[in-house]
N, C-alpha and C positions, 0 to 999 in steps of 0.2 A: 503494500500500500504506500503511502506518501511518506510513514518515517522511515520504510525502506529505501524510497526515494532520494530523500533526504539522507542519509548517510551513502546513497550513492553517489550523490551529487558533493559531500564532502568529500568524499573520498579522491572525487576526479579534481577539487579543487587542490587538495592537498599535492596530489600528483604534478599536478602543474607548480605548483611551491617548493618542491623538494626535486624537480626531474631536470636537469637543464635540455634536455632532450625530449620531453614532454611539452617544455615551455618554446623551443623554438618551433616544434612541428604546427605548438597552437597558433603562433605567431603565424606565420606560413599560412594557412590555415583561414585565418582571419584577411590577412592582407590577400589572399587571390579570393574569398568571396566579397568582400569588400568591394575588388578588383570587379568580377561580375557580376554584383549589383548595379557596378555605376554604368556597366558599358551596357547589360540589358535592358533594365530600367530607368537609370540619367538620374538615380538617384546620389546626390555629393557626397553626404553624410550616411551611410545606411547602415541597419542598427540591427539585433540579435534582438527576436522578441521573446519573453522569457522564457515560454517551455523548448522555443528550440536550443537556448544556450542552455537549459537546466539539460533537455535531453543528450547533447553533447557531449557535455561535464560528466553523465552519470554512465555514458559509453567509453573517455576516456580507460581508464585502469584495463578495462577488459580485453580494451584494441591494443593498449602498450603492452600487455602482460599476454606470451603465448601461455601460459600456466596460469591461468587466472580460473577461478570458481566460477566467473559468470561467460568464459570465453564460447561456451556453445549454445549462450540464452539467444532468443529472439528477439529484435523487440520493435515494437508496435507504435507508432504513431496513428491516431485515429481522428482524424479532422475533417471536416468537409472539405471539396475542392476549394480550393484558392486560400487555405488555413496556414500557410509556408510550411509545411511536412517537405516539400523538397528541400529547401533550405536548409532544414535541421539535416535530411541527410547527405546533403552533399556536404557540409561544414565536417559532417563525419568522416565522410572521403575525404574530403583533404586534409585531412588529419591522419588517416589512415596510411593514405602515400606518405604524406610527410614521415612517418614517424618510422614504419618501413623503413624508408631512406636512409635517415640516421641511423636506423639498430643496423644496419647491414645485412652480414648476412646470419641467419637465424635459424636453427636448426638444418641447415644444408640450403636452405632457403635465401635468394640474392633479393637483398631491399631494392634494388634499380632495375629487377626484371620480374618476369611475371605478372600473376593479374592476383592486383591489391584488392581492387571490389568488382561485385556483379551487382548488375542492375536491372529489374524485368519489370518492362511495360505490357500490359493487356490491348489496351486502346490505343486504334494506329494513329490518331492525331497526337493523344499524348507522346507515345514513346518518340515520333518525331522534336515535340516541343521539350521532353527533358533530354532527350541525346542531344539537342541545340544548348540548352540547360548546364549538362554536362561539359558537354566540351567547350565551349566558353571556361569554365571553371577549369581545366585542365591545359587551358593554354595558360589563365591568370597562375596558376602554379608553377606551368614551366618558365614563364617572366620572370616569377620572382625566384626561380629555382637560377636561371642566369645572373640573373641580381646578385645574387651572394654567392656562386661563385668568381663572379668578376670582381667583386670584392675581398675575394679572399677564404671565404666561408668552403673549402672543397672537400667535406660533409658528407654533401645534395651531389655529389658525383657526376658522372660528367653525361651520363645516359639521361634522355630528354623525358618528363613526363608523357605519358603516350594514351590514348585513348581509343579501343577498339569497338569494332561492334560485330553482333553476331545477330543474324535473322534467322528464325527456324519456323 
C-alpha cells in the first residue's frame, strides 16, 4: 500500500544520496527528458508531476540493484490516456540506460550493448506516437551522453545510445 510506497520511495531517494553513480544516471536522466519535453512540447521549464517522480524514485534501487528483492516485481501505472504514464516511464529508461552504462559490464553482461528496455504498444497510432516519444528521448540521451564525454566524463563510453524497433 502507500507506506510501502513510501519507504520505497525512501529508499530510491537515499540511493541517489549515497550512489555517485545513481546520482549521475538521475542527472542524465533528467536532462534528456527535460531535453524532450522542450523539443516535443516547447515547453522551457518542464517539471516531474508527482506520482511520476515518486514512481521513478521507488523503481530506482531495483533497476541499480541486479540482486534486488523487488528486481522481478511489475509495476503498474494506471491512469487514463493523457495522465503522463509515459513520462514516468520513459524517465525510467533513461535511467535505466544511464545507469547500465556506468555499472559496465554486469554479470557477463556489457552496459553499452544490448537491449536495456522493451516496450509494447497494442494500438497502431499509439505505438507510432510513443516510438516518436521514445526516440526523441534517446537521441536527448545520446546529446548528453557526447556532452560529457567531450568533457571528459568517458564513463558513458564511446558506443552511441541506440534505439531499435521490432514489428510482429
Amino acid at each position: 500500500g502507500a507506506s510501502d510506497a513510501k519507504v520505497r520511495i525512501a529508499a530510491g531517494i537515499e540511493l541517489l544520496a549515497t550512489s555517485d553513480e545513481a546520482r549521475a544516471a538521475f542527472a542524465l536522466a533528467n536532462r534528456a527528458m527535460a531535453q524532450q519535453a522542450k523539443r516535443r512540447l516547447g515547453i522551457e521549464d518542464p517539471q516531474w508531476r508527482l506520482f511520476q517522480l515518486a514512481f521513478v524514485l521507488l523503481c530506482l534501487p531495483s533497476v541499480t540493484d541486479d540482486h534486488h528483492d523487488e528486481r522481478d516485481w511489475v509495476e503498474l501505472i494506471f491512469f487514463p490516456t493523457g495522465g503522463g504514464k509515459t513520462e514516468a516511464y520513459l524517465g525510467l529508461t533513461a535511467f535505466t540506460l544511464a545507469i547500465r552504462r556506468l555499472q559496465g559490464d554486469v554479470d557477463g553482461h556489457s552496459g553499452e550493448g544490448g537491449v536495456g528496455v522493451l516496450m509494447r504498444y497494442t494500438l497502431r497510432l499509439l505505438t507510432a506516437q510513443q516510438f516518436q516519444r521514445a526516440a526523441t528521448l534517446i537521441c536527448a540521451c545520446e546529446v548528453r551522453r557526447r556532452e560529457l564525454v567531450a568533457a571528459g566524463d568517458h564513463r558513458w563510453g564511446a558506443t552511441p545510445f541506440r534505439i531499435g524497433m521490432w514489428v510482429g
